[in-house]
C-alpha positions as CSV (number, residue, x, y, z in Angstrom):
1,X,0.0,0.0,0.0
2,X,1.2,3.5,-0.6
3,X,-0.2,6.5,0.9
4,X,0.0,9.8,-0.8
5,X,-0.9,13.5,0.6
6,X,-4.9,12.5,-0.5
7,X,-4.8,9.3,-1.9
8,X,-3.7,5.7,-0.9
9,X,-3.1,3.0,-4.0
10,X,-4.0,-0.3,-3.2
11,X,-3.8,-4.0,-4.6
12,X,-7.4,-4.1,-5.9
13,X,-10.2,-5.3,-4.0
14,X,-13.6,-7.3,-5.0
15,X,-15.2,-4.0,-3.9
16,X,-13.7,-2.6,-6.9
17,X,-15.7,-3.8,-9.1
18,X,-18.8,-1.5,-9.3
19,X,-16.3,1.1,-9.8
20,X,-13.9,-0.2,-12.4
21,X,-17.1,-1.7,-14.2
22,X,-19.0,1.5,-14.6
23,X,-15.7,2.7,-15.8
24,X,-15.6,0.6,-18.5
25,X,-19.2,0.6,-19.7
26,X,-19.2,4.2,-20.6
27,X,-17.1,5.9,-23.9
28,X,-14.7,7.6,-21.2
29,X,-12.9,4.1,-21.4
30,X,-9.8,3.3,-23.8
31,X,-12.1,0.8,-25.3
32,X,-15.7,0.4,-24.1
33,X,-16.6,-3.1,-23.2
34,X,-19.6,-5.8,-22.6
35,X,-20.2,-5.8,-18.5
36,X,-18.3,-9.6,-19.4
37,X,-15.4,-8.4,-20.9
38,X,-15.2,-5.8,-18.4
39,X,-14.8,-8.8,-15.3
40,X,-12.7,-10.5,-17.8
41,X,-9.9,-7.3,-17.9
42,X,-11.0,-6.5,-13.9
43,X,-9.9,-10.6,-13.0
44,X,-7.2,-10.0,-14.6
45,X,-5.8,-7.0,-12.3
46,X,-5.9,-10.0,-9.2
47,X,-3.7,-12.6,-11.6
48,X,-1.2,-10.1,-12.9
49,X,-0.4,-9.7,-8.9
50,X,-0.8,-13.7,-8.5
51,X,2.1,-14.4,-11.4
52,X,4.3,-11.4,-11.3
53,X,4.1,-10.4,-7.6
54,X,3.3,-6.6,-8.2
55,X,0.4,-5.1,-10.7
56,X,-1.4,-2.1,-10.7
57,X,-2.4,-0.4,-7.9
58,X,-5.8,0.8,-7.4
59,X,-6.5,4.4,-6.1
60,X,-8.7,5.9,-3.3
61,X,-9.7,9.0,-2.5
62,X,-11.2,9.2,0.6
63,X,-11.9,4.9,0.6
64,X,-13.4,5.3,-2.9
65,X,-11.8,4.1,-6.0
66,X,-10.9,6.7,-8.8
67,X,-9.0,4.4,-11.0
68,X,-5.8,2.3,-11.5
69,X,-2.3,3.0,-11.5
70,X,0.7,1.9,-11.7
71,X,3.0,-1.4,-13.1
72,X,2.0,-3.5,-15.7
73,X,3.8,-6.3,-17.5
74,X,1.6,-8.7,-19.6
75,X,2.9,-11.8,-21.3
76,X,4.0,-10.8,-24.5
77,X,4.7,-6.7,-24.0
78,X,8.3,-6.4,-25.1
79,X,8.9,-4.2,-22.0
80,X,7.2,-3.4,-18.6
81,X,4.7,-0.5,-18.2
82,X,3.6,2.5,-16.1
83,X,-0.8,3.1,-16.7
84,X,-2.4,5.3,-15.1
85,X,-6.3,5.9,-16.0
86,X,-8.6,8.2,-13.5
87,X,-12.2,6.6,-14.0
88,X,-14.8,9.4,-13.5
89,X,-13.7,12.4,-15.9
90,X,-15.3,14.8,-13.2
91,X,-12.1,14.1,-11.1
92,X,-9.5,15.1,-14.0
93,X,-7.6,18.4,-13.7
94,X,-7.6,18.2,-10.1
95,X,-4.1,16.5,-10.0
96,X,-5.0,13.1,-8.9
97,X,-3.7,11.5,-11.8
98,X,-0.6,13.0,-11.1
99,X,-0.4,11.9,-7.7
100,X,-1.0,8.9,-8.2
101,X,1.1,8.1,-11.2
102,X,4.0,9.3,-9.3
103,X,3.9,7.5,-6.3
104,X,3.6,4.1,-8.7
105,X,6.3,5.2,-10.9
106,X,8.9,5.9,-7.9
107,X,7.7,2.3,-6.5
108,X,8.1,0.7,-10.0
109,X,11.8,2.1,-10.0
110,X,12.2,2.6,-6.3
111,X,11.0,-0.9,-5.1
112,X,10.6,-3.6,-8.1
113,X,13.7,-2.1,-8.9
114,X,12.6,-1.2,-12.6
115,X,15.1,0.6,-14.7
116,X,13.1,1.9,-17.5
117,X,9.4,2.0,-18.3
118,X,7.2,2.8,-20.8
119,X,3.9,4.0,-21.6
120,X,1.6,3.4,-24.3
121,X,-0.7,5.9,-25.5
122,X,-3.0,7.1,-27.7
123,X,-2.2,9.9,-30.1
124,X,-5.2,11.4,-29.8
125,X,-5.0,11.4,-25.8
126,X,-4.0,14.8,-24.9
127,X,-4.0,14.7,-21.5
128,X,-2.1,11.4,-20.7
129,X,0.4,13.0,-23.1
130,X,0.8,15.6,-20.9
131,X,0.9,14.0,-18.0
132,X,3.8,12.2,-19.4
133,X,5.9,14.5,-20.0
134,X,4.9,16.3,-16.2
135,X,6.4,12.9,-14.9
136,X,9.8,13.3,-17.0
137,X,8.9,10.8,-19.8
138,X,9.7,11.8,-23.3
139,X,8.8,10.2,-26.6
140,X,10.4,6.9,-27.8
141,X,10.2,6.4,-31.9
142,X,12.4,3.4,-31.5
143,X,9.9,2.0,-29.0
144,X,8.3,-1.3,-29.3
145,X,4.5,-0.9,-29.8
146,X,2.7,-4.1,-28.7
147,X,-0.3,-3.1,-30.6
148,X,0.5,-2.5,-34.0
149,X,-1.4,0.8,-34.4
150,X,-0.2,4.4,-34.1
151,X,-0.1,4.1,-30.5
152,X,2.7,6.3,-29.2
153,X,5.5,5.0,-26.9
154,X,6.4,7.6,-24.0
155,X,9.7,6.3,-22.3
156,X,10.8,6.9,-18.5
157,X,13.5,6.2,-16.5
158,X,15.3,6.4,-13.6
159,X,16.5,9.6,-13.5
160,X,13.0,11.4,-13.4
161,X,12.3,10.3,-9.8
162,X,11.6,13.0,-7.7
């Protein structure tokens, strides 16, 4: 667990699930899902701690879940992955995101030890661009996208800790 000055990230909980599945029903998410395919992605949150050991955090404000943060490493991503996603838009500008992002980047480099990250995102994603570059990432065009689409490649490492 990791307590920031207004949030705490969390492994995620079954209680989650109203939350991260109301998330994913509406057009706010990456890609809008069935409420099946939605368990199907949240399920998989609990296995990528099971088999790797760490996975994203989710995080509260105020005991609530706003969304998920943190490290990700799939089978089959060439390289491990910092996500952050805030899931009610009403929250963004209020520097949550930021927060939050932070505190699982410095434990992806601070604790697992991570040397380099990346993050995949959206060219038409403004904001996550921007909070990219807040947290000291910078654009990799020699980046491996798992995806095969235009999705952009934002690089971080080690040296951006705060």
């Amino acid at each position: 667990m990791i307590d920031t000055a207004r949030l705490t990230l969390r492994p995620p909980l079954a209680d989650d699930w109203p939350a991260y599945r109301d998330y994913r029903l509406t057009p706010r998410s990456t890609s809008p899902m069935s409420q099946g395919e939605a368990w199907t992605h949240f399920a998989a949150f609990f296995g990528h701690w099971s088999l790797r050991g760490f996975g994203r955090f989710i995080a509260t404000l105020q005991g609530r879940p706003i969304g998920h943060f943190g490290p990700f490493f799939p089978e089959g991503h060439p390289e491990r992955e910092l996500t952050w996603t805030l899931w009610d838009a009403r929250l963004e500008g209020q520097g949550y995101a930021f927060e939050a992002a932070m505190a699982a980047r410095d434990h992806a480099f601070r604790t697992l030890g991570w040397t380099t990250a990346v993050s995949y995102i959206d060219p038409s994603n403004a904001r996550s661009q921007a909070l990219a570059a807040r947290l000291g990432a910078a654009r990799d065009p020699l980046g491996t996208n798992p995806y095969g689409d235009d999705t952009q490649v934002w690089r971080h490492g080690q040296g951006v800790l705060a």
